[in-house]
N, CA, C and O atoms as CSV, one atom per row, in Angstrom:
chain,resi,resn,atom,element,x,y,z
A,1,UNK,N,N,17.291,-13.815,6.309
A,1,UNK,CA,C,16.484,-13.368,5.185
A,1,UNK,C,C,16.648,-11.860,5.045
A,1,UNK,O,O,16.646,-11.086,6.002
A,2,UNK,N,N,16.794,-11.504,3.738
A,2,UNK,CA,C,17.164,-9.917,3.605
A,2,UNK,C,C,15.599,-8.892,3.511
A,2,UNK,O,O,14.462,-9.357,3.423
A,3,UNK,N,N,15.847,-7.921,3.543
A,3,UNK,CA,C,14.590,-7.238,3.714
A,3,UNK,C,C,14.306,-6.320,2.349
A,3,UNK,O,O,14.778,-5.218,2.071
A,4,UNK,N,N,13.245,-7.263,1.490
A,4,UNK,CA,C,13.235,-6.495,0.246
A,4,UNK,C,C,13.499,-5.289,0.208
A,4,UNK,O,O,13.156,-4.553,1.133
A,5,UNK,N,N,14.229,-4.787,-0.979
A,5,UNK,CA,C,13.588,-2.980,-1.499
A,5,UNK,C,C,12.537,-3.077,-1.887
A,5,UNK,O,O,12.189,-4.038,-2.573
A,6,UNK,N,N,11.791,-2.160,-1.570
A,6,UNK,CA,C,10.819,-1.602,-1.847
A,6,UNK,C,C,10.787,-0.217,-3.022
A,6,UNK,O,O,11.353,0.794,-2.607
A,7,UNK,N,N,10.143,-0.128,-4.481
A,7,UNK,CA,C,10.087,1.142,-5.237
A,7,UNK,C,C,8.509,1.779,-5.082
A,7,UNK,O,O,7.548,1.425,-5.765
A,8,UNK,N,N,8.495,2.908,-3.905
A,8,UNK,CA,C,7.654,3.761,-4.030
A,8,UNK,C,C,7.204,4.973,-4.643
A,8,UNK,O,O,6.183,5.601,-4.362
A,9,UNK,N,N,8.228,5.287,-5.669
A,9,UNK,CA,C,8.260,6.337,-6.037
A,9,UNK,C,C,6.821,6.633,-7.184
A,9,UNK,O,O,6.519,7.814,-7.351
A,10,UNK,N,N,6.298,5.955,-7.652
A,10,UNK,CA,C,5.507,6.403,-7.934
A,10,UNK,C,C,4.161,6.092,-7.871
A,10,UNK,O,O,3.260,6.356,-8.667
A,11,UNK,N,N,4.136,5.189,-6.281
A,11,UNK,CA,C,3.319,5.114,-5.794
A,11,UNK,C,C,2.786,6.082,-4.704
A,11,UNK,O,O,1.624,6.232,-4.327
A,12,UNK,N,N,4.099,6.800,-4.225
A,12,UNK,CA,C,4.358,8.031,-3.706
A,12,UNK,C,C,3.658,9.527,-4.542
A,12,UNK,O,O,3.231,10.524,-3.960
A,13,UNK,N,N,3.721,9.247,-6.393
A,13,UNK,CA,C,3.156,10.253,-6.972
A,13,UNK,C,C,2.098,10.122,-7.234
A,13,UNK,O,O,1.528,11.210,-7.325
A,14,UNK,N,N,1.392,9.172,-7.447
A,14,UNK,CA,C,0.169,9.113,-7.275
A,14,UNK,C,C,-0.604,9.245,-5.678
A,14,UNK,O,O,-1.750,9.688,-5.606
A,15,UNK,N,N,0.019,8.889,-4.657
A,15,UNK,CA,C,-0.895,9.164,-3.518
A,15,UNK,C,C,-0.534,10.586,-3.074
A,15,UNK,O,O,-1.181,11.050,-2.135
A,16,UNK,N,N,0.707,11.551,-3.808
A,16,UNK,CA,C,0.285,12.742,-3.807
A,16,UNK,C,C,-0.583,13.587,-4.576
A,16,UNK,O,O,-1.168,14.580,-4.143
A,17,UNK,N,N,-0.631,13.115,-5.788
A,17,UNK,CA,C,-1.763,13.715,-6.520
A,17,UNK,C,C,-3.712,13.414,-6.287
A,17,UNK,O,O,-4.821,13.824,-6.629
A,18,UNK,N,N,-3.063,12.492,-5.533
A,18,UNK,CA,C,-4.563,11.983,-5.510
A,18,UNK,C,C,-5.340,12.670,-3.698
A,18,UNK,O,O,-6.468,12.468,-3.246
A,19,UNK,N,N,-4.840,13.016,-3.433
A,19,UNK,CA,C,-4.940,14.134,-2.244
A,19,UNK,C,C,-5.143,13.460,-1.020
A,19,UNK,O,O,-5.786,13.948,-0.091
A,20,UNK,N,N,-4.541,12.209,-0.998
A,20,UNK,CA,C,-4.463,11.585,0.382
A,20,UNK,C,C,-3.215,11.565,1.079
A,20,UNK,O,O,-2.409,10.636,1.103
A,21,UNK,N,N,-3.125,12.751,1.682
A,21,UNK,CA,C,-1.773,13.137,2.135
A,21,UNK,C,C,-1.383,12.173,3.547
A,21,UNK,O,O,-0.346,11.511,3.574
A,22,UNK,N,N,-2.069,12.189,4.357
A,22,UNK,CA,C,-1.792,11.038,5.292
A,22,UNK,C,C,-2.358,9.987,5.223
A,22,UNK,O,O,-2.712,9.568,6.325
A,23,UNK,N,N,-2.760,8.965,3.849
A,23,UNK,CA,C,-2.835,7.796,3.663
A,23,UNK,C,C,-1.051,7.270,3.473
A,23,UNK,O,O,-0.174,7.921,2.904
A,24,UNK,N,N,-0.900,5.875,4.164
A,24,UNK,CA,C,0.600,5.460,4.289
A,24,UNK,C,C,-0.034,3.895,3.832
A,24,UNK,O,O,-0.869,3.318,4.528
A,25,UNK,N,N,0.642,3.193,2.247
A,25,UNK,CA,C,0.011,2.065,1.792
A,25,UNK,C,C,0.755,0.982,3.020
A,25,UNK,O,O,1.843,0.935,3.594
A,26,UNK,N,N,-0.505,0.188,3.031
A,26,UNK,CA,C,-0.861,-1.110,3.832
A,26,UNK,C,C,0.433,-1.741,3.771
A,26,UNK,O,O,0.823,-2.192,4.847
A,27,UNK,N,N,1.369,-1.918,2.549
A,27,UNK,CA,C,2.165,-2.615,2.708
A,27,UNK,C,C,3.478,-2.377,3.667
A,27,UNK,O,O,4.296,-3.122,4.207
A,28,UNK,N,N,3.232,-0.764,3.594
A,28,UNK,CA,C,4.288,0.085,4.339
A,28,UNK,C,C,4.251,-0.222,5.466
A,28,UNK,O,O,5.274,-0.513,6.085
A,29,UNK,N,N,3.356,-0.227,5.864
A,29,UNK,CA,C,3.005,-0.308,7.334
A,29,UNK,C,C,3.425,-1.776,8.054
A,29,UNK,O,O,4.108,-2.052,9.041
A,30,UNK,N,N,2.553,-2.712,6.907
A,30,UNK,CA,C,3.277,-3.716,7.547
A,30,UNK,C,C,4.646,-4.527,7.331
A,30,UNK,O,O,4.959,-5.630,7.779
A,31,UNK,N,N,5.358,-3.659,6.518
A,31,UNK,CA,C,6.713,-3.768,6.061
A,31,UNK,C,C,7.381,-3.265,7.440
A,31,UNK,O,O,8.346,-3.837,7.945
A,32,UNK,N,N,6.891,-2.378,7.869
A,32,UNK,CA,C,7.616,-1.969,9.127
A,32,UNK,C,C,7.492,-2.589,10.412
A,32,UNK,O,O,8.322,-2.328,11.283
A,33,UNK,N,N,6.439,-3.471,10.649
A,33,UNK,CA,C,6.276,-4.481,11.589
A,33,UNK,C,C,6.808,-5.701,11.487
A,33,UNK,O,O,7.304,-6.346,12.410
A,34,UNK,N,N,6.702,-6.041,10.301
A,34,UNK,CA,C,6.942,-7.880,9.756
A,34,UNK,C,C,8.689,-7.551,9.713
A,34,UNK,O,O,9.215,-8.593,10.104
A,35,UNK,N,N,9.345,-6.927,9.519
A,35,UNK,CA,C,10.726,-6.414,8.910
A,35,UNK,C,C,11.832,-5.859,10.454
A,35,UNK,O,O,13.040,-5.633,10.526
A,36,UNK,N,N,10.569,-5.797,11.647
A,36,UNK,CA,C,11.369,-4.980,12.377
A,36,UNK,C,C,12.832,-5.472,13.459
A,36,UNK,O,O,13.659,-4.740,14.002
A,37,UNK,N,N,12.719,-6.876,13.474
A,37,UNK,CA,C,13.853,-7.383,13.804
A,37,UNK,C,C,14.354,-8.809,12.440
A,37,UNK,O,O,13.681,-9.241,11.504
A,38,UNK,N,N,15.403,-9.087,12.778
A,38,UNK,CA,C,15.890,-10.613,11.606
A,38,UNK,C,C,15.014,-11.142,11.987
A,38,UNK,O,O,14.625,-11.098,13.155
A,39,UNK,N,N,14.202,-12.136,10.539
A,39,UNK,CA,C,13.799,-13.208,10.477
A,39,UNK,C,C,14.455,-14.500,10.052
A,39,UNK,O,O,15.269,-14.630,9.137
A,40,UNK,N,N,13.865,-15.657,11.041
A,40,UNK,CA,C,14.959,-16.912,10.815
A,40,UNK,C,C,14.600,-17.727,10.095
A,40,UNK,O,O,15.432,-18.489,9.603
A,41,UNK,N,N,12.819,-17.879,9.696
A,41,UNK,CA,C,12.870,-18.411,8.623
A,41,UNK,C,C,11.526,-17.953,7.954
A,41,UNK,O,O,11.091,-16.811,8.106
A,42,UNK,N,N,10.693,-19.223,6.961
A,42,UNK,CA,C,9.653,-18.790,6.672
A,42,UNK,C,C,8.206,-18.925,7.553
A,42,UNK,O,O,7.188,-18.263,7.347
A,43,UNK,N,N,8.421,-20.077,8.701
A,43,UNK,CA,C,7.488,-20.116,9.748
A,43,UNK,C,C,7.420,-18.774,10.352
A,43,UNK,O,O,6.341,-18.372,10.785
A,44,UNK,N,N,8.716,-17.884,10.432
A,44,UNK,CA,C,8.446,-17.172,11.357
A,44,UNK,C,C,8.277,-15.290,10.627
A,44,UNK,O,O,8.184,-14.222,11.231
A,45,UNK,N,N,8.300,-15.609,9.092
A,45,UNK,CA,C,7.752,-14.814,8.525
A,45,UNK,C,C,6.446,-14.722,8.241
A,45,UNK,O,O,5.912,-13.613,8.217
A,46,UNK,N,N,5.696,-15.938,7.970
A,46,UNK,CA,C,4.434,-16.103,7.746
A,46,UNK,C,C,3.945,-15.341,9.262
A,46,UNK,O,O,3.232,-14.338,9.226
A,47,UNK,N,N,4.342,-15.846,10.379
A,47,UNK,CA,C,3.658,-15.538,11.647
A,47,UNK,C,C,3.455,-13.888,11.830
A,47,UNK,O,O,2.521,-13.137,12.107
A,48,UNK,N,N,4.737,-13.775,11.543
A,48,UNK,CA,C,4.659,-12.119,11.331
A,48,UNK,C,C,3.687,-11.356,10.697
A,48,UNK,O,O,3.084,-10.432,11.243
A,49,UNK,N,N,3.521,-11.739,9.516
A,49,UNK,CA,C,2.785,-11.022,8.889
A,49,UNK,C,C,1.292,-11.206,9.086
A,49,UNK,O,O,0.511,-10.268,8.923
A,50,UNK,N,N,0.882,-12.485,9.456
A,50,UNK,CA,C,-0.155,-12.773,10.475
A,50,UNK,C,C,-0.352,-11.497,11.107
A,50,UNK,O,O,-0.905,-10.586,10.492
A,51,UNK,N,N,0.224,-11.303,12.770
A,51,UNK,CA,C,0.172,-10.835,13.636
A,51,UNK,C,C,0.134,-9.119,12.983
A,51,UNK,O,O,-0.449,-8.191,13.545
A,52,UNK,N,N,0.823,-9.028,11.823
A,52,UNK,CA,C,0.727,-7.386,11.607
A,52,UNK,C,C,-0.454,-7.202,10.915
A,52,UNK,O,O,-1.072,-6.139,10.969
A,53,UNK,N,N,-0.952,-8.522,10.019
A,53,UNK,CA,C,-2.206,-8.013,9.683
A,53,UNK,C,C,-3.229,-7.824,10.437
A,53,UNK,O,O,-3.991,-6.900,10.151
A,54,UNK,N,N,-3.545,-8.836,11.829
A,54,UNK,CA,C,-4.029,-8.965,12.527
A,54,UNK,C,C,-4.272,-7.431,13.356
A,54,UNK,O,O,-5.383,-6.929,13.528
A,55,UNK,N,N,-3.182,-6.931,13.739
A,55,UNK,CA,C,-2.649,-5.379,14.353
A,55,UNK,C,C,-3.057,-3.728,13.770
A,55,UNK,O,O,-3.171,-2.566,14.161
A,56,UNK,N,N,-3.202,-4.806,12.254
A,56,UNK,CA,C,-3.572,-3.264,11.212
A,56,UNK,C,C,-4.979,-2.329,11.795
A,56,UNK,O,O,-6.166,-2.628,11.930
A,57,UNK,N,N,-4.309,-1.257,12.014
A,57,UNK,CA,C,-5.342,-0.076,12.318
A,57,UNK,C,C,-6.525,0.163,10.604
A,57,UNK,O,O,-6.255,0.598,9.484
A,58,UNK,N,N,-7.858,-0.405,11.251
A,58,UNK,CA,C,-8.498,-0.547,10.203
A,58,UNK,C,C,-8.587,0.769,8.787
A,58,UNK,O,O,-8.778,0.724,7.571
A,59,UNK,N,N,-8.280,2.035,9.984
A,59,UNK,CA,C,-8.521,3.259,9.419
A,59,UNK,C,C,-7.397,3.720,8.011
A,59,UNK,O,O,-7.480,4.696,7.264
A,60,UNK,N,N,-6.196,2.397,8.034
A,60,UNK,CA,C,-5.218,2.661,7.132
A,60,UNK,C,C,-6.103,1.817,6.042
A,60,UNK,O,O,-6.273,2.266,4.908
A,61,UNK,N,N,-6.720,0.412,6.510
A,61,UNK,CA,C,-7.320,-0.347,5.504
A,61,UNK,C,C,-8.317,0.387,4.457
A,61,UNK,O,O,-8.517,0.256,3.249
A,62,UNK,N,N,-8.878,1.260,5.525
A,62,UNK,CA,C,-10.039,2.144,4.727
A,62,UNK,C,C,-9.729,3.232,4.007
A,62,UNK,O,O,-10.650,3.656,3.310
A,63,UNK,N,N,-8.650,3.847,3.959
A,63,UNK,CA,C,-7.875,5.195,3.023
A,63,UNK,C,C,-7.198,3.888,1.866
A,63,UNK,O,O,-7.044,4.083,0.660
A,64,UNK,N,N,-6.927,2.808,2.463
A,64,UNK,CA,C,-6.015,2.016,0.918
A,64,UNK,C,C,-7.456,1.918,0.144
A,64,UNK,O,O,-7.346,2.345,-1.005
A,65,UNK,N,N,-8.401,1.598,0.374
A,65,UNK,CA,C,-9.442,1.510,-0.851
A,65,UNK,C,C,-10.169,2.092,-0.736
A,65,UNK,O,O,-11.280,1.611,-0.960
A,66,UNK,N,N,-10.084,3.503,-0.316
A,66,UNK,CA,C,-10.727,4.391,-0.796
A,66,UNK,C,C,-9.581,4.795,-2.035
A,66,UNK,O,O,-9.786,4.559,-3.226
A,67,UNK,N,N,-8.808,5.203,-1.699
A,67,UNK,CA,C,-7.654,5.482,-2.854
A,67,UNK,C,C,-7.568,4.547,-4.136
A,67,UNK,O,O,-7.290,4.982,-5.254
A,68,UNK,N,N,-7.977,2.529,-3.707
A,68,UNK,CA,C,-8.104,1.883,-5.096
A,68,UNK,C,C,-9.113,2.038,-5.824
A,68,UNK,O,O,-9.196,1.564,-6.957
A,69,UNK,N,N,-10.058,2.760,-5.232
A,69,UNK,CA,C,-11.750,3.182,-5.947
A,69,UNK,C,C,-11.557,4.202,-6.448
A,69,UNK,O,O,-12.219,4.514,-7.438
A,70,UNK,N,N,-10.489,5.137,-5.876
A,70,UNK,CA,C,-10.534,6.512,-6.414
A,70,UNK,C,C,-9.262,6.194,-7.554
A,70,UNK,O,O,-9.010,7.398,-7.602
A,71,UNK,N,N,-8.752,5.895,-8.035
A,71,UNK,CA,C,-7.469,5.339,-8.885
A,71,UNK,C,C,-8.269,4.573,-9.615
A,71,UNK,O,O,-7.943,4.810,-10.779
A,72,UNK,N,N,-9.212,3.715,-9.610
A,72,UNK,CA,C,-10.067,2.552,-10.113
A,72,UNK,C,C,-10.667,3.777,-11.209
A,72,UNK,O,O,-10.368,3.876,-12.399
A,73,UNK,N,N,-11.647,4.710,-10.385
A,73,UNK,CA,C,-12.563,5.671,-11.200
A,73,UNK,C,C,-11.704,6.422,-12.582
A,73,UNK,O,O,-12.012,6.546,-13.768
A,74,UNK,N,N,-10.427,6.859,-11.733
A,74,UNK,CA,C,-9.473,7.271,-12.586
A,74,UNK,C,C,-8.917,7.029,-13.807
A,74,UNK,O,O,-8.624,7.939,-14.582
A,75,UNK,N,N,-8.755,5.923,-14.028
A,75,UNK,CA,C,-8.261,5.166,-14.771
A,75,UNK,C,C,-9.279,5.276,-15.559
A,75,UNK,O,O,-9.254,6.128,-16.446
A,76,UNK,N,N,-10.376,4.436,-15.393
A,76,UNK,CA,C,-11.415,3.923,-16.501
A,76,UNK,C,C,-12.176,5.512,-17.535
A,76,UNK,O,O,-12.629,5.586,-18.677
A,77,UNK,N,N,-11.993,6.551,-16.425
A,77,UNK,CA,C,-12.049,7.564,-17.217
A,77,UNK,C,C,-11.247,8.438,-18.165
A,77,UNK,O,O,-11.573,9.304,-18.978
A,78,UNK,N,N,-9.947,7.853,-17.740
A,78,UNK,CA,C,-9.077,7.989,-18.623
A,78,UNK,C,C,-9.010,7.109,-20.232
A,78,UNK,O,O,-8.484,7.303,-21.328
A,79,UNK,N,N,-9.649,6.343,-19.761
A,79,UNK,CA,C,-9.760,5.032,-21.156
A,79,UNK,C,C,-10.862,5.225,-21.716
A,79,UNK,O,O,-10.825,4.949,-22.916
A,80,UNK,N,N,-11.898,5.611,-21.321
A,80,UNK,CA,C,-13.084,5.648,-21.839
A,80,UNK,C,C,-12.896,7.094,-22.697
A,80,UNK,O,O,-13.571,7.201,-23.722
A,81,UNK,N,N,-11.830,8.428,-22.242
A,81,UNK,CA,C,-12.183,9.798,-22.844
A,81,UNK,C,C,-10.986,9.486,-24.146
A,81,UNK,O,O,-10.784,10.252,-25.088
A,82,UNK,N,N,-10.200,8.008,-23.881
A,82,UNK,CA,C,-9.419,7.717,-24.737
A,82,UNK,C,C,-8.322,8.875,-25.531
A,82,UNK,O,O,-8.316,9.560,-26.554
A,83,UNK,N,N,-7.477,8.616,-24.411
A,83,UNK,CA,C,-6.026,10.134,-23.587
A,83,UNK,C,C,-7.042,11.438,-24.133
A,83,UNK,O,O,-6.269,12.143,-24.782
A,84,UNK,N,N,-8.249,12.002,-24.164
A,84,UNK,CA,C,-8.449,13.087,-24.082
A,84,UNK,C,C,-8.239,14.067,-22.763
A,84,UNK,O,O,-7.393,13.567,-22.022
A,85,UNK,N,N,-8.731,15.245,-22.283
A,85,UNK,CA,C,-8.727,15.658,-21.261
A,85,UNK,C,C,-10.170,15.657,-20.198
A,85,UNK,O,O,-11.199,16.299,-19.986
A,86,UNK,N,N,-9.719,14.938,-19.919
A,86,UNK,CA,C,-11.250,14.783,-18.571
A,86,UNK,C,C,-11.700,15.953,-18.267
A,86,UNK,O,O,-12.627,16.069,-17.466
């Protein structure tokens, strides 16, 4: 099984603008565990990703949504000032 690409780039610009400089998204993280040797099939991908969610340091869980609340707020104030300047 090949190991998706991944496009962060502007998920990368938004978690720099948004000032969470050492938040690293959830998926990253466990892209780098679930990914870290060949997988042989889908039993043993599912397991993986099990075990990395299982592994996840909660403190990454808690910067990913703080960042979807803070992106959440973002947004809706952007729609509501309807493209004015906030």
């Amino acid at each position: 099984m090949e190991t998706p690409r991944l496009h962060h780039s502007s998920y990368a610009l938004a978690t720099k603008q948004s000032g969470f400089k050492s938040r690293r998204p959830v998926w990253s993280v466990m892209q780098e565990k679930v990914y870290k040797k060949r997988i042989k099939d889908t039993g043993q991908l599912r397991a993986r990703i099990l075990t990395a969610w299982d592994e996840m340091d909660q403190r990454i869980i808690d910067a990913e949504i703080k960042h979807w609340r803070t992106a959440h707020f973002v947004t809706r104030a952007c729609i509501k000032a309807k493209g004015r300047t906030l």
